[in-house]
C-alpha positions as CSV (number, residue, x, y, z in Angstrom):
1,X,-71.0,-48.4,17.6
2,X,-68.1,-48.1,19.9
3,X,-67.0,-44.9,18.5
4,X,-70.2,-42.9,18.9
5,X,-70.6,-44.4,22.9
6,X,-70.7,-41.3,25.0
7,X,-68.5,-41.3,27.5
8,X,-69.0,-42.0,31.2
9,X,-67.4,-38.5,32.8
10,X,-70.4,-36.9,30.3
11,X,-73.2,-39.2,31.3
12,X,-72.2,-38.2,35.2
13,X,-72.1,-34.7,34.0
14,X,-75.7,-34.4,32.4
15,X,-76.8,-36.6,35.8
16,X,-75.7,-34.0,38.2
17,X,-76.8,-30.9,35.9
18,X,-80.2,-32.3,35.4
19,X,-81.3,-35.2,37.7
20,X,-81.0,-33.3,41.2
21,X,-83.6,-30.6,40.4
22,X,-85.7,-33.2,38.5
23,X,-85.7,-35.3,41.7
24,X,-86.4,-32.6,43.9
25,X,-89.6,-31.5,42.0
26,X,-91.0,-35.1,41.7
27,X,-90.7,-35.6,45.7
28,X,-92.8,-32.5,45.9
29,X,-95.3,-33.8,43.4
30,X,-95.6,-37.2,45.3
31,X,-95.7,-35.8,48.5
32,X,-98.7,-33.7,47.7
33,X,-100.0,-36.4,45.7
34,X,-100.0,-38.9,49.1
35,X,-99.8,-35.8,52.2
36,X,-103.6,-37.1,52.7
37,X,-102.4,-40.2,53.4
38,X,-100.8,-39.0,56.8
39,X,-103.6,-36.7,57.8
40,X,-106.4,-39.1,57.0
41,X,-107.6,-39.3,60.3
42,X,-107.8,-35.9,61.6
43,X,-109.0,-34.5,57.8
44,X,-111.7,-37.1,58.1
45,X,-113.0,-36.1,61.0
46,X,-112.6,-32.3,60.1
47,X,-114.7,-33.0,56.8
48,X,-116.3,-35.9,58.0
49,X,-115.5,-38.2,55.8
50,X,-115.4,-42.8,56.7
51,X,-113.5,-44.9,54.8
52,X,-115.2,-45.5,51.5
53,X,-115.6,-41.7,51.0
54,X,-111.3,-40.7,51.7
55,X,-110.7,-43.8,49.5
56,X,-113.2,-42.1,46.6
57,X,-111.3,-38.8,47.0
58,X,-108.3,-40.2,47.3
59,X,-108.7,-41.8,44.2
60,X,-110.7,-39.2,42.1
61,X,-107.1,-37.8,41.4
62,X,-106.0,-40.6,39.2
63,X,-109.5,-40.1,37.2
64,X,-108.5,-36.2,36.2
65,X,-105.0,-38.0,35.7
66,X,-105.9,-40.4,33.3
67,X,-108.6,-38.1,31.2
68,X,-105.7,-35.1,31.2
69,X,-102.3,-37.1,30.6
70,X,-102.5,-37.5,26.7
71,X,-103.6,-33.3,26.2
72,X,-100.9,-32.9,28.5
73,X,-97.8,-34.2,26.6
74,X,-99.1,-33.3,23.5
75,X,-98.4,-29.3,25.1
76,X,-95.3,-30.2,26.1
77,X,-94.4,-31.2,22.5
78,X,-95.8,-27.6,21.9
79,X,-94.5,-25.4,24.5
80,X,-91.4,-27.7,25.4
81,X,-90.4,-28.7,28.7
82,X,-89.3,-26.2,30.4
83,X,-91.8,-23.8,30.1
84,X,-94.9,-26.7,30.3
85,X,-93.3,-28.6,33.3
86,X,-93.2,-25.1,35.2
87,X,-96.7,-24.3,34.7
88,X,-98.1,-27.7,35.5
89,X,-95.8,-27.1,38.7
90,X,-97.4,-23.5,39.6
91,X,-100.8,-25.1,39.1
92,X,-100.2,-27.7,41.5
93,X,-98.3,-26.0,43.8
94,X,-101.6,-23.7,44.2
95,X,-104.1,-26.6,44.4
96,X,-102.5,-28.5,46.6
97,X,-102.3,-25.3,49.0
98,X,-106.1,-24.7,48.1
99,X,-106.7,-28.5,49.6
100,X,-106.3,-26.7,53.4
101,X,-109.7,-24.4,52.9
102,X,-111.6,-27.5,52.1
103,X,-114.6,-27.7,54.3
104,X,-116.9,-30.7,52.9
105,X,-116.2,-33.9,51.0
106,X,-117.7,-31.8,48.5
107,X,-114.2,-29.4,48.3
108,X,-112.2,-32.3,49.1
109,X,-113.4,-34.2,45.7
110,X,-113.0,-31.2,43.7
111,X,-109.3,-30.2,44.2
112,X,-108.3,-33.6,44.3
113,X,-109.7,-34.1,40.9
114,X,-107.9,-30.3,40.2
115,X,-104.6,-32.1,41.6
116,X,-104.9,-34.8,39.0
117,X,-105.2,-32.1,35.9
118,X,-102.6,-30.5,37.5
119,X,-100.2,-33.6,37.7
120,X,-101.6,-35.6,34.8
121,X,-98.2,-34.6,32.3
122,X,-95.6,-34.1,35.2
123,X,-94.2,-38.1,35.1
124,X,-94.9,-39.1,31.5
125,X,-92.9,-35.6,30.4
126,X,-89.9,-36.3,32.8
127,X,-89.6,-40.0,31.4
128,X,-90.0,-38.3,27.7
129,X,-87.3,-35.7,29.1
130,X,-84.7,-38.4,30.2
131,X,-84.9,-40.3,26.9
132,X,-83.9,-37.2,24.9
133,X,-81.1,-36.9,27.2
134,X,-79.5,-40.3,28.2
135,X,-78.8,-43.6,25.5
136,X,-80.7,-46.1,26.7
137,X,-77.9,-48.3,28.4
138,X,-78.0,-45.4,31.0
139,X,-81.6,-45.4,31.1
140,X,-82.4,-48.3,34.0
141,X,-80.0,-46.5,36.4
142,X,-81.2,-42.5,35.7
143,X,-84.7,-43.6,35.8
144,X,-84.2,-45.3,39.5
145,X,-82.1,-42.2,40.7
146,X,-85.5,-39.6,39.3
147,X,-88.1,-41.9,40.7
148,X,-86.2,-42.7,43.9
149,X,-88.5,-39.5,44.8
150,X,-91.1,-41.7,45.3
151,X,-89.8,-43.3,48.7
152,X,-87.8,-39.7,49.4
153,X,-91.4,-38.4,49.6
154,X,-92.3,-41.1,52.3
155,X,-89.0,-40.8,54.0
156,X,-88.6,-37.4,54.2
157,X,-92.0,-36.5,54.3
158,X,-93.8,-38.9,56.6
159,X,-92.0,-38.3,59.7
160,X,-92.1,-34.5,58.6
161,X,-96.2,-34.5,57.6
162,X,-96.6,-36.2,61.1
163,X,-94.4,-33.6,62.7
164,X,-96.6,-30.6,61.3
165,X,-99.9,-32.4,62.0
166,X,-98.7,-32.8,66.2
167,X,-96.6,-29.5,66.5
168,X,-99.5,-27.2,64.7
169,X,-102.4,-28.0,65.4
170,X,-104.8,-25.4,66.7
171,X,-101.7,-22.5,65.7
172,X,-103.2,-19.4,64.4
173,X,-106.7,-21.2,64.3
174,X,-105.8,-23.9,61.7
175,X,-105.6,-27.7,62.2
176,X,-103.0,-29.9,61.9
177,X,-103.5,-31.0,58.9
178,X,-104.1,-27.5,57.1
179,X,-100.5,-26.8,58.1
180,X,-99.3,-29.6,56.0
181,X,-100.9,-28.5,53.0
182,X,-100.0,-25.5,53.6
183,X,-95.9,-26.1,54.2
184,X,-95.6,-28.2,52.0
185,X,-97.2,-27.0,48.6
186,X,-95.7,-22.9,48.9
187,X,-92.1,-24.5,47.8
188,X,-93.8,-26.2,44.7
189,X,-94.9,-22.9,43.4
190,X,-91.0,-22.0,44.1
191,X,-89.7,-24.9,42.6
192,X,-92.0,-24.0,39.2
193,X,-90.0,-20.9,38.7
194,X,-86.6,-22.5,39.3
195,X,-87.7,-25.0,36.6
196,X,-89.1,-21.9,34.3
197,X,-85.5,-20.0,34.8
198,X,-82.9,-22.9,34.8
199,X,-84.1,-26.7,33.0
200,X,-83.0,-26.8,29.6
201,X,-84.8,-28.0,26.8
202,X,-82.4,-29.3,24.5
203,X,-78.6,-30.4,24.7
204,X,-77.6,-28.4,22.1
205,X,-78.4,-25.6,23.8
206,X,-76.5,-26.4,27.0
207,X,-72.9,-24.5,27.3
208,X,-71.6,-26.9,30.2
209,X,-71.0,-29.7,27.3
210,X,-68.5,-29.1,24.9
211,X,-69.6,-29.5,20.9
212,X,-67.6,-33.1,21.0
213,X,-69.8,-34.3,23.5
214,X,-73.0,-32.8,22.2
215,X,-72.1,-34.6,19.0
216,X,-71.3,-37.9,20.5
217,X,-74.3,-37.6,22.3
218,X,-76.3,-37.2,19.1
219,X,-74.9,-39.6,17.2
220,X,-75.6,-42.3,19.9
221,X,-79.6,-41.6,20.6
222,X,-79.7,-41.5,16.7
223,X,-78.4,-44.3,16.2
224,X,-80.5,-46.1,18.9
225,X,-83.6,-44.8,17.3
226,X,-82.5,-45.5,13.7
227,X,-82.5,-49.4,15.3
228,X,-85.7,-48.8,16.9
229,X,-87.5,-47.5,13.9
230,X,-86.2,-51.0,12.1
231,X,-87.9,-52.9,14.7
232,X,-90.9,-50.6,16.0
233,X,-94.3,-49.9,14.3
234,X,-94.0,-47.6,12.3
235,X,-97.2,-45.1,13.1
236,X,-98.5,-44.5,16.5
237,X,-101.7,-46.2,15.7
238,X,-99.8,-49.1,14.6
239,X,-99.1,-49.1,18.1
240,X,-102.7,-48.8,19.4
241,X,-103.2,-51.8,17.3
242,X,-100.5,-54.2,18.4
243,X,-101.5,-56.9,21.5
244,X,-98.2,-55.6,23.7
245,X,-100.5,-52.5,24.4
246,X,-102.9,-54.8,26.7
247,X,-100.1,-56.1,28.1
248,X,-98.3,-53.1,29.3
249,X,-101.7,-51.4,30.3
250,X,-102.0,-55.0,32.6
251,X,-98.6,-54.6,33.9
252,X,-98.4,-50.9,34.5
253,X,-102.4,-51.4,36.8
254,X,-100.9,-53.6,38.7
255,X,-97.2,-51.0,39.2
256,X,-99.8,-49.1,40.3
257,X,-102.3,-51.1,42.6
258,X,-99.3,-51.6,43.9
259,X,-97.7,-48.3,44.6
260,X,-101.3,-46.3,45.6
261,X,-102.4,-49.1,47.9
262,X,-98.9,-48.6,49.9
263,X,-98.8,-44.5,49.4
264,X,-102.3,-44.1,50.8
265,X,-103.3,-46.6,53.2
266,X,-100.0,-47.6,55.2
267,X,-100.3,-44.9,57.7
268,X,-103.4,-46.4,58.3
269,X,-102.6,-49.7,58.4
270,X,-99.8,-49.0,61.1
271,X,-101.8,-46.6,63.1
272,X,-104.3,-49.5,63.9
273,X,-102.0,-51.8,65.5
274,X,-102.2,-49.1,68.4
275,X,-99.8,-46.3,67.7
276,X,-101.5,-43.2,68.2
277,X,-98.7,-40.8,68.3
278,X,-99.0,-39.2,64.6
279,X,-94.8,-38.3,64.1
280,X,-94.4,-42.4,65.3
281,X,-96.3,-43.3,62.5
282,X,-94.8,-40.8,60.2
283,X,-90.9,-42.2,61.5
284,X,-92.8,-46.1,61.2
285,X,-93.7,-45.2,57.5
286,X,-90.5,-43.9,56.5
287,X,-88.4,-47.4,57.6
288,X,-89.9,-49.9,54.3
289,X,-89.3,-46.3,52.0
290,X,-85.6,-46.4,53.0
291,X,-85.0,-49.3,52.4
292,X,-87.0,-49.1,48.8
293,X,-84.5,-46.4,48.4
294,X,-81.7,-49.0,48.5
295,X,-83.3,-51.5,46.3
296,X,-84.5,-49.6,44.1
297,X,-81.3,-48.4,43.0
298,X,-79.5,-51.4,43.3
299,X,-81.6,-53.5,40.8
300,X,-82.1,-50.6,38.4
301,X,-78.3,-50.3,38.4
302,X,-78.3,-54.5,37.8
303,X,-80.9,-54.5,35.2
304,X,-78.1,-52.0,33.3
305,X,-75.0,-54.3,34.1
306,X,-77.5,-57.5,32.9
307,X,-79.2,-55.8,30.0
308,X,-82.2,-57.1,31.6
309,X,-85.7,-55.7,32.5
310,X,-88.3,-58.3,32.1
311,X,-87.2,-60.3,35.9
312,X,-86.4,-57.3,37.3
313,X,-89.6,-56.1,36.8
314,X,-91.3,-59.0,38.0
315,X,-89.5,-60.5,40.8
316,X,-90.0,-56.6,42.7
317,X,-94.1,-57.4,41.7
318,X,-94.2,-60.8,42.8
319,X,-92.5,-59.0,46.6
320,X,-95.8,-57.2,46.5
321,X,-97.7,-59.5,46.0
322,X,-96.0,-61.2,48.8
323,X,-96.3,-58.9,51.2
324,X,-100.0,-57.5,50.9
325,X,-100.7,-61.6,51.6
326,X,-98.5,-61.2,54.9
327,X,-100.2,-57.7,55.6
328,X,-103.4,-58.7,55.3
329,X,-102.6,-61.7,57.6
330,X,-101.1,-60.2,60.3
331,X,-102.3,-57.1,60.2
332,X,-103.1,-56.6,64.2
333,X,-99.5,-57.5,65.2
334,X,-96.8,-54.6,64.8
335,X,-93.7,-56.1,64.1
336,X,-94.7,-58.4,61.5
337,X,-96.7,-55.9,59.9
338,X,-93.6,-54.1,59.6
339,X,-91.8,-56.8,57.9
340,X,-94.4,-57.3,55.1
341,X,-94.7,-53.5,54.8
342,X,-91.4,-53.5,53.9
343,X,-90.9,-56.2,51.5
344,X,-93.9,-54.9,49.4
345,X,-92.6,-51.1,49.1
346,X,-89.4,-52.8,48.5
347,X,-91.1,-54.2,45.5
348,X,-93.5,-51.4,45.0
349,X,-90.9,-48.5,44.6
350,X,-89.0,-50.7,42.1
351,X,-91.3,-51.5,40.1
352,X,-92.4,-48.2,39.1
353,X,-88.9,-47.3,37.4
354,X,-88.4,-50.6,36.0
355,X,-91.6,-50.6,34.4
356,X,-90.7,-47.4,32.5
357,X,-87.5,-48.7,30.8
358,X,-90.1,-51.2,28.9
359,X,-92.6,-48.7,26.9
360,X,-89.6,-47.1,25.1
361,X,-88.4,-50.6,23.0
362,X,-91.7,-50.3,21.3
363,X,-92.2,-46.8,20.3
364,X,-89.9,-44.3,18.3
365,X,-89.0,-40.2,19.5
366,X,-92.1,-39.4,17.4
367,X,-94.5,-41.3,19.6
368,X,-92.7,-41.9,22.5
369,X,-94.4,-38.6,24.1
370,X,-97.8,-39.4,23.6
371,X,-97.0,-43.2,24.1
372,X,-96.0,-42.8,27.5
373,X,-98.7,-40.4,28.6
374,X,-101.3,-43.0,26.9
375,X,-99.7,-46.3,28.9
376,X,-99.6,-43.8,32.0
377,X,-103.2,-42.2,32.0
378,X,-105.1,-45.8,31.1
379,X,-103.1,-47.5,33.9
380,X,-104.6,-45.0,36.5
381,X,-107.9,-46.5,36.5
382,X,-105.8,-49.0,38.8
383,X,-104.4,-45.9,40.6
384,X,-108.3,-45.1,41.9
385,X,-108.9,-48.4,42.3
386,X,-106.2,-49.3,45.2
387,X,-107.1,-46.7,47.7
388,X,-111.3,-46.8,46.5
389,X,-111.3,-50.6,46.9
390,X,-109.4,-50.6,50.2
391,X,-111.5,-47.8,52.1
392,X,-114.3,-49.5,50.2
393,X,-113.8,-53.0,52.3
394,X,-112.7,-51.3,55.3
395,X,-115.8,-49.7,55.8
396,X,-118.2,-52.3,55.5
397,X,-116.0,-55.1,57.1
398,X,-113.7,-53.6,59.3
399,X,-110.7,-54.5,58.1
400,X,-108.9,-53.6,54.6
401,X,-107.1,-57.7,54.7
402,X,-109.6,-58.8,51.6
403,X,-108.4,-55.5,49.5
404,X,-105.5,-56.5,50.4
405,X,-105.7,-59.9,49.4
406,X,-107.3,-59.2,46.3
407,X,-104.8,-56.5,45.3
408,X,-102.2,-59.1,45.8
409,X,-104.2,-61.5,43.1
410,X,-104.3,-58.9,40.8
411,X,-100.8,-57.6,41.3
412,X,-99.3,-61.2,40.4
413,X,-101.5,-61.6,37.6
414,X,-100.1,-58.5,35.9
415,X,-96.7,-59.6,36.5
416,X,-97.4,-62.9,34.8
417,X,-98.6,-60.7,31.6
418,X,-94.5,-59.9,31.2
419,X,-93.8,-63.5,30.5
420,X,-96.2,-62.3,27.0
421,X,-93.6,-60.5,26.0
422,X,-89.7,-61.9,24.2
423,X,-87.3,-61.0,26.5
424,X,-84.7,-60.5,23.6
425,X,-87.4,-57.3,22.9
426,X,-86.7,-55.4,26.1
427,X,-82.8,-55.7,26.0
């Protein structure tokens, strides 16, 4: 095998060609995905929405997502990449926009459920995109660098979505929060056309890599699916049949009970320990993202130097779990707030790229499209659940501490469903 390993100086080459713009995009798309999360209280007020009826809309966009991600990657397999990955970007980038006309919960349920169709392919095709691109010992560390968009969006964008909802509001007749939407889904309608005009489809294609490294590059992913194919099922349906499904569905609900329950209610959660000032609470929310930037990366580079993914997967779950307990528990008092916050994003931001190095043991090139959009869609019925369930208990008790606590239960449950699962499998 050692004669057909690419070599480092390529795998850093493809990295900085491809990953950059990649990450870019997906910071967008998770920013407009969560930008309600920051302008919950004024929007609500605006469309007068309470608790249980944000959390509904919040979460209709992971129902649209989960009926749409399946017809999604099966048009990227027909249009390819570049050219589907723009469009779903142009869509998005115009209902997300659209969001800052809404008027009623009424228009606010509507394009979020838009949002979802809009989004539904975006993550699934990227993780189908890196496999054809990187063998899989690169894998653990590429996926981390892509996804660390997801606390980028928080970093970046919190204090910045906080910013535009103080500095705006009431400029040129528009609140705060239609400013945000505004500002912030234009450049994904921009970033569609740089996709459209630069993202490659294929390797072989590519004149930056030299035919030597095109054909090691080849040889390796062929050889690592040759292996697969010797241990994988051999149809797609197969694959609907074997047990592991259930098990990944369980794991990948509670990746994202996980992730949706920080993304859309942590705002809140700090703002009622008494800080009022919307750009503190952005700056607040960005402190537990940076430092899931840092972790992130770090264990998805260890889980490559280990060839390991099953306890890296679950330890960063289990640090959920963990710190929706402590959240839930101290929820009135800043500073330790603050401390649990962190520990579960931490936990919540890893887990999402770690999770994704799992799906790909069990399915070959031929599935892996639809395979990944299948694990992805079913495990957003956890996706509407987090924010639903937490605006849900909020409103009739007060406080979100019980969704919190029963998140956690669930969370650690579906980290105990790895254990299911041979670790020799995932190496």
């Amino acid at each position: 095998m050692n004669d057909v390993l690419v070599s480092p100086q390529t795998i850093r080459k493809i990295t900085w060609r491809l990953v950059p713009l990649l990450l870019i995009c997906y910071v967008f798309a998770h920013l407009d995905r969560v930008n309600i999360g920051f302008a919950k209280a004024s929007m609500s007020l605006d469309l007068h929405l309470n608790d249980a009826m944000y959390g509904f809309g919040a979460g209709l966009f992971f129902i649209s997502y989960m009926i749409f991600g399946v017809p999604s990657n099966m048009l990227l397999e027909k249009f390819g990449p570049k050219r589907w990955i723009a469009c779903m970007m142009l869509f998005w980038g115009v209902t997300s926009t659209a969001m800052m006309f809404a008027q009623n919960s009424t228009h606010f349920y509507i394009l979020r459920f838009l949002l979802g169709v809009a989004e539904a392919g975006f993550f699934p095709s990227i993780i189908v995109y890196i496999n054809r691109w990187f063998p899989s010992r690169s894998r653990g560390k590429i996926t981390a660098m892509f996804t660390l968009a997801v606390p980028l969006a928080s970093v970046l964008g919190a204090p910045l979505s906080g910013w535009i909802i103080q500095t705006f509001h009431a400029s040129a007749n528009l609140h705060g929060w239609q400013w945000m939407l505004m500002l912030e889904g234009v450049p994904v309608i921009l970033l569609g056309i740089i996709i459209l005009c630069y993202l490659p489809d294929k390797f072989s294609r590519v004149t930056w890599l030299s035919e030597k490294e095109k054909q090691l590059l080849n040889k390796e992913l062929n050889f690592e699916e040759n292996k697969k194919i010797e241990h994988s099922q051999e149809s797609f349906i197969c694959f609907l049949k074997d047990p592991k499904l259930l098990v990944l569905f369980g794991v990948y609900s509670a990746v994202m009970l996980g992730m949706n329950a920080v993304n859309f209610w942590m705002p809140d959660l700090i703002g009622n320990t008494g800080v009022d000032n919307k750009t503190n609470v952005g700056l607040l929310t960005a402190i537990p993202w940076f430092l899931a930037c840092i972790f992130m990366v770090a264990t998805g580079a260890s889980a490559d130097r280990h060839n390991e993914r099953r306890w890296h997967l679950i330890i960063p779950l289990l640090m959920v779990t963990i710190g929706f307990i402590g959240a839930g528990i101290f929820y009135n008092n800043l500073y330790i707030l603050m401390i649990f916050l962190c520990i579960a994003t931490m936990g919540t931001g890893t887990s999402l790229p770690m999770f994704w190095q799992i799906p790909p043991a069990f399915l070959t090139a031929k599935n892996v499209a639809i395979g990944v959009a299948f694990i992805s869609s079913l495990g957003n019925l956890a996706s509407f659940l987090a924010p639903y369930l937490i605006g849900w208990v909020k409103n009739y008790t007060g406080s979100a501490s019980i969704g919190l606590y029963i998140l956690a239960i669930l969370i650690a449950l579906g980290a105990s469903l790895l254990l299911l699962i041979p670790a020799k499998t995932l190496k």
